[in-house]
Backbone as CSV, one residue per row, in Angstrom:
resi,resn,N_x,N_y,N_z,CA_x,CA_y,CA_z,C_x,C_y,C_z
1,UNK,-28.792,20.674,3.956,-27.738,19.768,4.407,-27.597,18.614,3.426
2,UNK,-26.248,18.174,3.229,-26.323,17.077,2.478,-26.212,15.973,2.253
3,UNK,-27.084,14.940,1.831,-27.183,13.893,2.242,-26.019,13.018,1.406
4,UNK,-26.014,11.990,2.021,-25.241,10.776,1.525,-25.419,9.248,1.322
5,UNK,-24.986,8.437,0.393,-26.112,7.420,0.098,-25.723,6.460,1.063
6,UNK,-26.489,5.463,1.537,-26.365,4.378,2.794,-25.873,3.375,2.320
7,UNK,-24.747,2.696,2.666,-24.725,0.800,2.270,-25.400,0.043,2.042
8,UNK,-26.259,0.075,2.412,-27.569,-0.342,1.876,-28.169,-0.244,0.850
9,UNK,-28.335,1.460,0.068,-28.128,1.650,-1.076,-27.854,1.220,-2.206
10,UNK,-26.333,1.465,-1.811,-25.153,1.044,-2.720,-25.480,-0.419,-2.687
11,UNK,-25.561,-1.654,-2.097,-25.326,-3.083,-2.062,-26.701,-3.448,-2.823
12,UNK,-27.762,-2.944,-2.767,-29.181,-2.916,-3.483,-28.976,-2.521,-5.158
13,UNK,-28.305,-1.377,-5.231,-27.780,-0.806,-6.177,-27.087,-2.220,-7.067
14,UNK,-26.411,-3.002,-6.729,-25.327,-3.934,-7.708,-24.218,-2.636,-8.379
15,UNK,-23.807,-3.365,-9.282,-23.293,-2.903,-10.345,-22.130,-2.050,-9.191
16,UNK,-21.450,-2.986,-8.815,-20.403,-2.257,-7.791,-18.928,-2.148,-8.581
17,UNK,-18.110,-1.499,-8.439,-16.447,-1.435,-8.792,-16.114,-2.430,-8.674
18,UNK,-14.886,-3.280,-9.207,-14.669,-3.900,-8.611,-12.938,-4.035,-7.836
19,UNK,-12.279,-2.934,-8.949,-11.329,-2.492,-8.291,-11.445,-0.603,-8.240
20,UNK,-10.882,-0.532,-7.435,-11.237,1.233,-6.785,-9.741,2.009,-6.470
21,UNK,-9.516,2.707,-7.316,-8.091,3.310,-6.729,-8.052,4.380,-6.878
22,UNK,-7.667,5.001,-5.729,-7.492,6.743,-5.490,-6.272,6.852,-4.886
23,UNK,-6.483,8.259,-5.107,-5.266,9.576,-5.668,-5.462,10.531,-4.522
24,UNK,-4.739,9.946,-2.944,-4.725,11.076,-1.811,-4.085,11.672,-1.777
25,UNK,-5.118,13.285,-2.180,-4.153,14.410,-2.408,-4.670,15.241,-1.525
26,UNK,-4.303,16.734,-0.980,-4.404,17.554,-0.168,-3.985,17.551,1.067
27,UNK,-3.289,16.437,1.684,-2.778,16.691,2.869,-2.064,18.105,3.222
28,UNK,-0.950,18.598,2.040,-0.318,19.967,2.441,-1.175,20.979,2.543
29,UNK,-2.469,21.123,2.057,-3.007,22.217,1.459,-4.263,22.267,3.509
30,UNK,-4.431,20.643,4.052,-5.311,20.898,5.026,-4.281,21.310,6.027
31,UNK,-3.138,21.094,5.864,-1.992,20.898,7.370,-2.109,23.177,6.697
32,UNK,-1.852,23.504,5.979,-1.451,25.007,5.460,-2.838,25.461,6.400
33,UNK,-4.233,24.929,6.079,-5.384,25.917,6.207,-5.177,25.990,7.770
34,UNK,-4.872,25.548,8.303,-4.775,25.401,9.828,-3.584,25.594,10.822
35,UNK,-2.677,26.316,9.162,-1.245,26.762,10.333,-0.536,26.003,10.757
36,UNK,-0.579,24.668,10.445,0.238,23.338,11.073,1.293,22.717,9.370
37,UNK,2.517,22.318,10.605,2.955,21.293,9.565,3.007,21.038,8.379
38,UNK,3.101,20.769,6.951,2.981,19.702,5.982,3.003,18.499,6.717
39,UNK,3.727,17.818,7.368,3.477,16.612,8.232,2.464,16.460,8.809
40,UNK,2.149,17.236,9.239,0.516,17.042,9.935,-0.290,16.873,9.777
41,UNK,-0.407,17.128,8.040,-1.432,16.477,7.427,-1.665,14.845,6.074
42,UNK,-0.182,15.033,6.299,0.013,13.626,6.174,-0.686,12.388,7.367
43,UNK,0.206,12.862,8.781,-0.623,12.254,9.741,-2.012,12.207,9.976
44,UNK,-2.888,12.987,9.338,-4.268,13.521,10.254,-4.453,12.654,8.559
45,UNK,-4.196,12.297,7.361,-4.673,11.215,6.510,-4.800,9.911,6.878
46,UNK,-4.246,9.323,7.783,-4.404,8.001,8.210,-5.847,7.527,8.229
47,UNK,-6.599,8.800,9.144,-8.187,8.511,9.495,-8.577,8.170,8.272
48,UNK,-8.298,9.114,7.159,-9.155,8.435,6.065,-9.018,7.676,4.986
49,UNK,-7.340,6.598,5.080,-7.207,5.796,4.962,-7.984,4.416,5.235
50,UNK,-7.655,4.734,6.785,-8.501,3.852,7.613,-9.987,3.675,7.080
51,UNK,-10.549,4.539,6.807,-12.033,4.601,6.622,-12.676,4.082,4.855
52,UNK,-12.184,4.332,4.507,-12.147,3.942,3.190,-11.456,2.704,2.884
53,UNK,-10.584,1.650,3.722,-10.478,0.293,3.424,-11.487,-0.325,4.191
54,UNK,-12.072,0.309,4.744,-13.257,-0.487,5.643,-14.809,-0.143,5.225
55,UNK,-14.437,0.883,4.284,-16.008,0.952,3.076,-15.702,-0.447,2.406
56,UNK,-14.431,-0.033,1.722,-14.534,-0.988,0.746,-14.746,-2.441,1.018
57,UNK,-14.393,-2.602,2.491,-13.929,-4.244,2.918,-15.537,-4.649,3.113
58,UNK,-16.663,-3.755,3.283,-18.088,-3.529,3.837,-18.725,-3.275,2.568
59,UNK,-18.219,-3.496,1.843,-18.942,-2.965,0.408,-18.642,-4.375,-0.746
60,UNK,-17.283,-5.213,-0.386,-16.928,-6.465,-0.704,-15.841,-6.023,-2.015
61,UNK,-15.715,-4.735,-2.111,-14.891,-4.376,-2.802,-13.788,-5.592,-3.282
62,UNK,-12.965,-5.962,-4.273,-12.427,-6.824,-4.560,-10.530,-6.151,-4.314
63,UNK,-10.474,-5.138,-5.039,-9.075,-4.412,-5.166,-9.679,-2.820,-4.882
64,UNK,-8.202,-2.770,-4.019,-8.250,-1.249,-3.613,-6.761,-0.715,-3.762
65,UNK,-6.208,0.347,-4.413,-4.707,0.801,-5.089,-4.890,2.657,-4.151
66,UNK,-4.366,2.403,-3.544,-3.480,3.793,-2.992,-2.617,4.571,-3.376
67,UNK,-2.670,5.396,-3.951,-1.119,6.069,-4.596,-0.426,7.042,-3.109
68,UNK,0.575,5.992,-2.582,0.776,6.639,-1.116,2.368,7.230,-1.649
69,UNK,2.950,6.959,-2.053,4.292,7.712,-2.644,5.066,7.353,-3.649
70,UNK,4.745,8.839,-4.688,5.494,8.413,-6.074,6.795,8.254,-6.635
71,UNK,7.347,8.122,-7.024,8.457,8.500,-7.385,9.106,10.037,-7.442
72,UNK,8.215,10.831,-8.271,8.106,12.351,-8.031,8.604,12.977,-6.186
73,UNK,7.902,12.247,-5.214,8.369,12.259,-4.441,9.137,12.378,-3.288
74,UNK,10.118,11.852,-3.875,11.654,11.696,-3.908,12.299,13.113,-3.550
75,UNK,11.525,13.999,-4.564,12.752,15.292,-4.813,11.784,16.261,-3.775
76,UNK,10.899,15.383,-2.612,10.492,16.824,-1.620,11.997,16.903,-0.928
77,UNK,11.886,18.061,-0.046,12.594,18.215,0.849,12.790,16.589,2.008
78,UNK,14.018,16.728,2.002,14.647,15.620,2.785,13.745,15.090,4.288
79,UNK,13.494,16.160,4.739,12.937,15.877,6.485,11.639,15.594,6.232
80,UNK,10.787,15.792,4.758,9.421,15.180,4.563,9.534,14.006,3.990
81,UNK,10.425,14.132,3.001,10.428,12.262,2.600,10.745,11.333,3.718
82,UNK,11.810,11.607,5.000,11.927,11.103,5.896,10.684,10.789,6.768
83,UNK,10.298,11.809,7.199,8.990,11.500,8.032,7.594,11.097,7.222
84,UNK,7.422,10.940,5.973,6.668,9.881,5.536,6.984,8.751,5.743
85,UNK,8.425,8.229,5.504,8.588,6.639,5.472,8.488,6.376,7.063
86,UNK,8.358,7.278,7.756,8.243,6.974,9.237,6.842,6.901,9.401
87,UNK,5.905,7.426,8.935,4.804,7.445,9.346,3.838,6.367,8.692
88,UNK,4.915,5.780,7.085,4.417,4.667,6.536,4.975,3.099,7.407
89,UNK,6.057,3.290,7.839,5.962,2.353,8.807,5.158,1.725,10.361
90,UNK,4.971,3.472,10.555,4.000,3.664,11.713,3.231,2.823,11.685
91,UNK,2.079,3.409,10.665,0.626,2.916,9.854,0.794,1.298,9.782
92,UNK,2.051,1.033,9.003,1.556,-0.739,8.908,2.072,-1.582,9.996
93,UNK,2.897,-0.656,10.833,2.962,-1.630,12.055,1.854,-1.671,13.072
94,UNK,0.811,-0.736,13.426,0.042,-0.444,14.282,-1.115,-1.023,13.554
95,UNK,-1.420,-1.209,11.737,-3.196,-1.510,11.293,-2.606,-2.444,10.944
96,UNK,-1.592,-3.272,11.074,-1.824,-4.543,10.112,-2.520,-5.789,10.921
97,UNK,-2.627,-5.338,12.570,-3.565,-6.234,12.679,-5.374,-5.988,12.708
98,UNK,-5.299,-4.838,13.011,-6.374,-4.879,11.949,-6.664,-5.337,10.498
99,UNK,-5.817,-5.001,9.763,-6.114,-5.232,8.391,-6.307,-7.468,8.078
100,UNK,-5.449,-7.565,9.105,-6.002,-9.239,9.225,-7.335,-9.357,9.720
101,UNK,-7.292,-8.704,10.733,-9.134,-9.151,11.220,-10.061,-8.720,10.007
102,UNK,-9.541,-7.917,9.067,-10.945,-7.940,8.286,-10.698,-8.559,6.837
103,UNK,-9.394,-8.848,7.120,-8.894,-10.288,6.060,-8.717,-9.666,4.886
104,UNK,-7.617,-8.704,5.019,-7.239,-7.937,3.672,-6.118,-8.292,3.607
105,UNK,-5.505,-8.243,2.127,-4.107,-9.147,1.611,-3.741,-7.806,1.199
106,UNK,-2.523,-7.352,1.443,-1.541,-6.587,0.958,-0.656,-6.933,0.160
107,UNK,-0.574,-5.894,-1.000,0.322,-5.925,-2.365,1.052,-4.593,-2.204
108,UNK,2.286,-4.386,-2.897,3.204,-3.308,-3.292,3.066,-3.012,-5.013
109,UNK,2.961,-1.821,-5.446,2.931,-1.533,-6.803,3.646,-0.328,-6.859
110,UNK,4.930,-0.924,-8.005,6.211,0.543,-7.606,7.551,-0.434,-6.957
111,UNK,8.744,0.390,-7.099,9.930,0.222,-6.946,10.375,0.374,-5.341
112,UNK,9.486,-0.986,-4.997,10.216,-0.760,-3.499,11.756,-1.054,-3.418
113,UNK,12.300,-1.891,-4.390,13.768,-1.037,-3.864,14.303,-0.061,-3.566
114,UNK,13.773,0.865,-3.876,13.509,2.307,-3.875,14.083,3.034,-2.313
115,UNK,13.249,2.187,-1.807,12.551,2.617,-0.104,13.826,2.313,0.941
116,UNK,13.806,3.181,1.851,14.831,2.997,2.979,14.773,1.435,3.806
117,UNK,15.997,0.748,3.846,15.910,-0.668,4.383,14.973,-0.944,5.279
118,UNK,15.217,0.173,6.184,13.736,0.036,7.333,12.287,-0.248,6.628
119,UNK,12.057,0.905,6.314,10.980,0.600,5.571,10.976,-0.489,4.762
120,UNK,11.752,-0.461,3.553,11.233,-2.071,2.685,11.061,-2.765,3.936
121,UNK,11.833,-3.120,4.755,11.385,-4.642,6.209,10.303,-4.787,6.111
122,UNK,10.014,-2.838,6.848,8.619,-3.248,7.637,7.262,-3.711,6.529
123,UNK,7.313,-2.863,5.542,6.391,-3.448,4.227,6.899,-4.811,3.638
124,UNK,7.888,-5.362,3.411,7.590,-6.881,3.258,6.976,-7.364,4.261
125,UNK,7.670,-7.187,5.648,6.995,-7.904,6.626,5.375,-8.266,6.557
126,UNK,5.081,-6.736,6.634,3.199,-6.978,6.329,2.640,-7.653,5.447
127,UNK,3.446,-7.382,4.408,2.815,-8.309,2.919,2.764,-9.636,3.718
128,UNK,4.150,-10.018,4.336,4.193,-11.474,4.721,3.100,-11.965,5.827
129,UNK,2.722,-11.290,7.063,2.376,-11.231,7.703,0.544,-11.123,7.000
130,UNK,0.372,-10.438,6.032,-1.135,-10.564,5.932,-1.390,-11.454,4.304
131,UNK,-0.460,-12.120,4.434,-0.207,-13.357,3.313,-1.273,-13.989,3.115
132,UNK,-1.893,-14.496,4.639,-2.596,-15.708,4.479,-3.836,-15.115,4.265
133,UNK,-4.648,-13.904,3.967,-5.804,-13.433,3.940,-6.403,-13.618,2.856
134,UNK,-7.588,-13.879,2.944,-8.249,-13.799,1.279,-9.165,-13.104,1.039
135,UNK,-9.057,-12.211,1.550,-10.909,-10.663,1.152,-10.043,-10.023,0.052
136,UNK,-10.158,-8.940,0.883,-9.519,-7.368,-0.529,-8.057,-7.383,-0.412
137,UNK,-7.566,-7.410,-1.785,-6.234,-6.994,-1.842,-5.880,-5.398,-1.780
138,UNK,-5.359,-4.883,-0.874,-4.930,-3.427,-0.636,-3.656,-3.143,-1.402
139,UNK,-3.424,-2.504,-2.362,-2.207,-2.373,-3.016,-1.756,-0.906,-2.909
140,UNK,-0.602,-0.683,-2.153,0.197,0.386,-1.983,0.993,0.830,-3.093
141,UNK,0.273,1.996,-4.085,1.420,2.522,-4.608,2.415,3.222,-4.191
142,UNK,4.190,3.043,-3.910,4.938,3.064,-3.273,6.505,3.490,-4.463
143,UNK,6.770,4.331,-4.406,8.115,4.953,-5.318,7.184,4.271,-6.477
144,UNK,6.116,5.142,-6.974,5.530,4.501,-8.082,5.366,5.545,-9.111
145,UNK,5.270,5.758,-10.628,5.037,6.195,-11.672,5.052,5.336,-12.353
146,UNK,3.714,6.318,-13.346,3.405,5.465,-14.354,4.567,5.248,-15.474
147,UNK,4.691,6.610,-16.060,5.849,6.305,-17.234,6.678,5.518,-17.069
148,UNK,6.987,5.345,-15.859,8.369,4.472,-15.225,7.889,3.380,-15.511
149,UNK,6.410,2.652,-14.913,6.516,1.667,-15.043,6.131,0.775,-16.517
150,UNK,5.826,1.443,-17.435,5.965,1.801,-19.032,6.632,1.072,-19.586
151,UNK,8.383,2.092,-19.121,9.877,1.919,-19.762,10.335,0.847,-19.169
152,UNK,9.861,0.284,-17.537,10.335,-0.890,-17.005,9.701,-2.115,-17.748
153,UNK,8.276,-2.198,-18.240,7.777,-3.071,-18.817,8.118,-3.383,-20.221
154,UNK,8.485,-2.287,-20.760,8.799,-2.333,-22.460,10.557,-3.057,-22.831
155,UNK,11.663,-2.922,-21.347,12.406,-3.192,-21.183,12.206,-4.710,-21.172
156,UNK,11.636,-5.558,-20.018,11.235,-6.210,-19.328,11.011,-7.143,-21.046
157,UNK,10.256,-6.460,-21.580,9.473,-7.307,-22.995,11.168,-7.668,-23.315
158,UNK,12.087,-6.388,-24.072,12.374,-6.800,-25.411,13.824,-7.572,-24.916
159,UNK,14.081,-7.607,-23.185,14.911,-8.898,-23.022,14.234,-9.834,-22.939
160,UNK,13.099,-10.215,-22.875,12.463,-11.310,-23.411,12.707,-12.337,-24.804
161,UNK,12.334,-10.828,-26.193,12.428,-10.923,-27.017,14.055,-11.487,-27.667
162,UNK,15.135,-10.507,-27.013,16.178,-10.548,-27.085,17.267,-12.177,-26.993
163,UNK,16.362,-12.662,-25.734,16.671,-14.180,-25.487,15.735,-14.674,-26.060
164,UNK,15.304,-14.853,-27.101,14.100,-15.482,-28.023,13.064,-16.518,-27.528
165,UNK,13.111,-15.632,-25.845,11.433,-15.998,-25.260,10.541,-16.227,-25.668
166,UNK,10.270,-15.048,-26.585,9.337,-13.924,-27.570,9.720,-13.562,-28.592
167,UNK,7.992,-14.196,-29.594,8.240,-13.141,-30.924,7.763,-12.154,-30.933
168,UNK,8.235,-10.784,-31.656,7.698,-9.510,-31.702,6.592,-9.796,-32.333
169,UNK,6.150,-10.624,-33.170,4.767,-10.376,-34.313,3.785,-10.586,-32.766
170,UNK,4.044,-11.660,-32.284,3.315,-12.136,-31.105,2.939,-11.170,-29.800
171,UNK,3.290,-9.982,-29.914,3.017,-9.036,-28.561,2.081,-8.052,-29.017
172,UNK,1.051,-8.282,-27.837,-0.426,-7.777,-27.935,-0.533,-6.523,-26.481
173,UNK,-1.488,-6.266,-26.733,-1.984,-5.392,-25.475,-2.178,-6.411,-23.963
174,UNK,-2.194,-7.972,-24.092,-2.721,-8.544,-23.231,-1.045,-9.073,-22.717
175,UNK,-0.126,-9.260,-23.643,1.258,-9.963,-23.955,1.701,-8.468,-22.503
176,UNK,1.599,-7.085,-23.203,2.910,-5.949,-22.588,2.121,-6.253,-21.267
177,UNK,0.768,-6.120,-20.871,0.396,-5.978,-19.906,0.360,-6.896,-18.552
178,UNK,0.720,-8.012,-18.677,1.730,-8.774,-18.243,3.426,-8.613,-17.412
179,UNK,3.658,-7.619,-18.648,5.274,-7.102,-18.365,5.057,-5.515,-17.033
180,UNK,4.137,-5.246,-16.865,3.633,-4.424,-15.598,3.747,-4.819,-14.056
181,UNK,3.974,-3.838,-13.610,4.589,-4.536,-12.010,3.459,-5.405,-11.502
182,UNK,2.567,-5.371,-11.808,1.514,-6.434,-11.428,0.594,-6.429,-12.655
183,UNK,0.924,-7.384,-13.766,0.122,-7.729,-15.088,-1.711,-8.285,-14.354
184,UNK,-1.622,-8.940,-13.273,-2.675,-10.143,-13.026,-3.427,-9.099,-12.648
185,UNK,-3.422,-7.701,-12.371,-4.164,-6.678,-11.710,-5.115,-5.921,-12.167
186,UNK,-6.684,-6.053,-12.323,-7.410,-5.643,-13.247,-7.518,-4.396,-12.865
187,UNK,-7.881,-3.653,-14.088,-7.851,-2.244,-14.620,-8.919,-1.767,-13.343
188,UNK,-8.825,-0.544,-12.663,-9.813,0.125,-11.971,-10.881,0.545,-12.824
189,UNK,-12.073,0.363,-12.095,-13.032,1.016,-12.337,-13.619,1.944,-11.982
190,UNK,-13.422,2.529,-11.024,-13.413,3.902,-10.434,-12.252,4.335,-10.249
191,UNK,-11.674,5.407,-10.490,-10.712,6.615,-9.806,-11.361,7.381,-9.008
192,UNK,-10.555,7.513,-7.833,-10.889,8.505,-6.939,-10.154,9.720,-7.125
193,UNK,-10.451,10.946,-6.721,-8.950,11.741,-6.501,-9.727,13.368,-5.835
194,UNK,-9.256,13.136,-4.539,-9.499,14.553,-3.471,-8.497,16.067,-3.847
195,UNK,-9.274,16.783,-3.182,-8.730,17.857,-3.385,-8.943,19.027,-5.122
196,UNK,-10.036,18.221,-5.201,-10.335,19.170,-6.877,-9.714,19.392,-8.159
197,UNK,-7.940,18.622,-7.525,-7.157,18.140,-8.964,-7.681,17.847,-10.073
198,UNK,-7.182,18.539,-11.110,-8.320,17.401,-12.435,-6.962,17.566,-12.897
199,UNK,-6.421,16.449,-12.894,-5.165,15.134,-13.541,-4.710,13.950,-12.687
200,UNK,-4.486,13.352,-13.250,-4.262,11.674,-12.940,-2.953,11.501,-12.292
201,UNK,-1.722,12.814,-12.693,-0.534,12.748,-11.753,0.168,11.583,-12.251
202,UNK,0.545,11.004,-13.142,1.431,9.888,-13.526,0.846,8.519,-12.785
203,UNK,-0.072,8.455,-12.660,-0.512,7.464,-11.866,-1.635,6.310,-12.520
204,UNK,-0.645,4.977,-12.633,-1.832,3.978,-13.587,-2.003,4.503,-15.144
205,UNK,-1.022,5.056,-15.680,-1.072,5.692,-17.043,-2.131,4.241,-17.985
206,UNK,-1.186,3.257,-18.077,-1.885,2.307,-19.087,-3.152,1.427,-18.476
207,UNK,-3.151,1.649,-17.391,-4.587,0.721,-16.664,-5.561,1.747,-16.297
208,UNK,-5.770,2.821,-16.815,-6.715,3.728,-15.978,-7.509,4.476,-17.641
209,UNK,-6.788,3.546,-18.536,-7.401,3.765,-19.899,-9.032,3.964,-20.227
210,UNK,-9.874,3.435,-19.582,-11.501,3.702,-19.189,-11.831,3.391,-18.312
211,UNK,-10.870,3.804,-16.999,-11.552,3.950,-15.877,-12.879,5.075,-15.720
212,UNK,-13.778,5.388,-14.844,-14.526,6.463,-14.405,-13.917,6.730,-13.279
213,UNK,-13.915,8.292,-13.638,-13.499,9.607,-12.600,-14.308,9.982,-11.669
214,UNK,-13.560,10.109,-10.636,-14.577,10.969,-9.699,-13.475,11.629,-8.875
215,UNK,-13.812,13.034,-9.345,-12.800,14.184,-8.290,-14.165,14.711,-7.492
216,UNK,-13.290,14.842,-5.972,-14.205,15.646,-5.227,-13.329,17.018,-4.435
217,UNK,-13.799,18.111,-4.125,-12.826,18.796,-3.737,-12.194,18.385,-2.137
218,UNK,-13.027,17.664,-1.392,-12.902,17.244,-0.546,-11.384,17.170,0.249
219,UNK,-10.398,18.028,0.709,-8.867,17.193,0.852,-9.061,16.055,1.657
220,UNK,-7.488,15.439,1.326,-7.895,13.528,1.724,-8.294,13.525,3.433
221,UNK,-6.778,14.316,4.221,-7.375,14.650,5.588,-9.255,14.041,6.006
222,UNK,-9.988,15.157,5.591,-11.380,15.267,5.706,-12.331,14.212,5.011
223,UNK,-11.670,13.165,4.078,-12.340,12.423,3.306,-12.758,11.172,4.419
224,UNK,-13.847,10.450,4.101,-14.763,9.410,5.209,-15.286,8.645,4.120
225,UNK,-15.883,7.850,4.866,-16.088,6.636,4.103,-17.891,7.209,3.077
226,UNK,-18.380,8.138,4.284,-19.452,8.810,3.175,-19.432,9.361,1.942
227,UNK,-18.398,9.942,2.188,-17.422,10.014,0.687,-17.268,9.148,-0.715
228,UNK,-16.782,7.917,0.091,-16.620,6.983,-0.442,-17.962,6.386,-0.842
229,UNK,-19.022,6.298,-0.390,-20.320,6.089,-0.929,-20.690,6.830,-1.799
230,UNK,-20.461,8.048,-1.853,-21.282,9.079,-2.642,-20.297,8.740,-3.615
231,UNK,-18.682,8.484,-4.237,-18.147,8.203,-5.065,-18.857,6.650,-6.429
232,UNK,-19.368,5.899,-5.130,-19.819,4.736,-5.487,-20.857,4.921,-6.397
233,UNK,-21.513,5.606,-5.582,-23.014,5.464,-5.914,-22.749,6.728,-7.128
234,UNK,-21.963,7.237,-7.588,-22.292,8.029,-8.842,-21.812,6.911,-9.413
235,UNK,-20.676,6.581,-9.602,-20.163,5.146,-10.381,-21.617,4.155,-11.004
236,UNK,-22.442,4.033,-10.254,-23.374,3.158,-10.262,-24.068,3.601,-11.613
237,UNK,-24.371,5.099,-11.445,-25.593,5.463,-12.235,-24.687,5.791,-13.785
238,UNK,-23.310,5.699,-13.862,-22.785,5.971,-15.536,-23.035,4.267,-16.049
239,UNK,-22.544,4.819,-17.666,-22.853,3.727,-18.583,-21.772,3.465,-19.093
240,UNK,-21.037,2.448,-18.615,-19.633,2.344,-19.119,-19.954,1.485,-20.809
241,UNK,-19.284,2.211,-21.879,-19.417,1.337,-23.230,-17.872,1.260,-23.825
242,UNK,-16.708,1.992,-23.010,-15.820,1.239,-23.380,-15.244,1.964,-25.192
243,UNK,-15.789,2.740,-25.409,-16.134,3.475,-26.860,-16.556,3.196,-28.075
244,UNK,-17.427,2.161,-27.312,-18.367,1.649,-28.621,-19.775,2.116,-27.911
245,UNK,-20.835,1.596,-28.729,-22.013,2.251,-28.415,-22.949,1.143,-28.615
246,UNK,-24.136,1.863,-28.331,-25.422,0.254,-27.822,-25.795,-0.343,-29.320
């Protein structure tokens, strides 16, 4: 049987993440094994949503990034993109008071203009509504890609440049990264990503530059916060050098 490492562990351990962002994938593939829905396993992901902002909030985690809907997205079938934004409204109308009691601040990363009026509401609302918190920032990736947000930033620069904001000699890696839907947002240090995928999916292209990986086959459905420990605690034992050496 297999074991899993304790909070205790991990908090003894140090050397914690300090931002953590995963890649929930497999909902279609658990709703298929069981004859139910694609929706259904969108829904039956909530649990381990839930469970994994409350490792992290128990672990003191600093930033936590969700990739909850990409841009890619877009082009499912109509009655699933619909009943996601229903079930993403669901979710933050029913946990956002939870998510205050354990004093988590919500961010958007991605083109929520994007999003059906309802929805944008109900997600500003929450942002607004869990404003005043100061633990973990939870950041929803939301109509998000990376490339996109690339061409939006490189744009973003050269009307800068254009109104002689900015000199070109003057733009650095620290300058573009700035021009990103959230510049102030430090690079993850762990990736998560369920379901045995090995690719990143357009997701965090320029901030996930030396992150550490951790795929588990696990689909998200079934994923728990033990999970989320055993992710940690391998994190713990690599040697990040960044590609230089000792």
């Amino acid at each position: 049987m297999k074991t899993f490492p304790a909070k205790k562990q991990i908090l003894k351990a140090g050397n914690l993440p300090r931002h953590i962002a995963v890649i929930m994938d497999g909902n279609g593939r658990w709703a298929r094994k069981r004859a139910l829905p694609r929706i259904a396993g969108h829904r039956a992901g909530r649990k381990a949503v839930r469970e994994v902002v409350e490792g992290c909030v128990e672990l003191g985690i600093e930033f936590l990034t969700l990739y909850t809907f990409s841009r890619e997205n877009w082009s499912r079938p109509a009655n699933e993109v619909n009943a996601l934004m229903r079930i993403l409204e669901r979710v933050l109308r029913e946990e956002r008071e939870e998510l205050k009691e354990q004093n988590v601040r919500l961010a958007v990363l991605g083109r929520i203009e994007d999003l059906p009026p309802a929805s944008r509401r109900v997600v500003l609302e929450t942002v607004e509504y869990l404003s005043g918190c100061t633990g973990m920032i939870l950041n929803l990736a939301l109509s998000y890609g990376g490339r996109r947000e690339i061409v939006d930033a490189a744009r973003k620069l050269s009307e800068s440049v254009l109104a002689g904001k900015m000199r070109p000699s003057r733009i650095d890696e620290e300058t573009f990264r700035m021009f990103l839907y959230n510049g102030a947002l430090p690079d993850p240090d762990l990736l998560i990503r369920t379901s045995g995928e090995m690719r990143i999916s357009n997701f965090l292209l320029w901030q996930l530059a030396y992150s550490e990986m951790w795929i588990t086959d696990v689909l998200w459905p079934d994923f728990r916060k033990k999970h989320l420990f055993q992710a940690i605690a391998e994190y713990q034992k690599r040697e990040r050098r960044f590609g230089k050496v000792d």
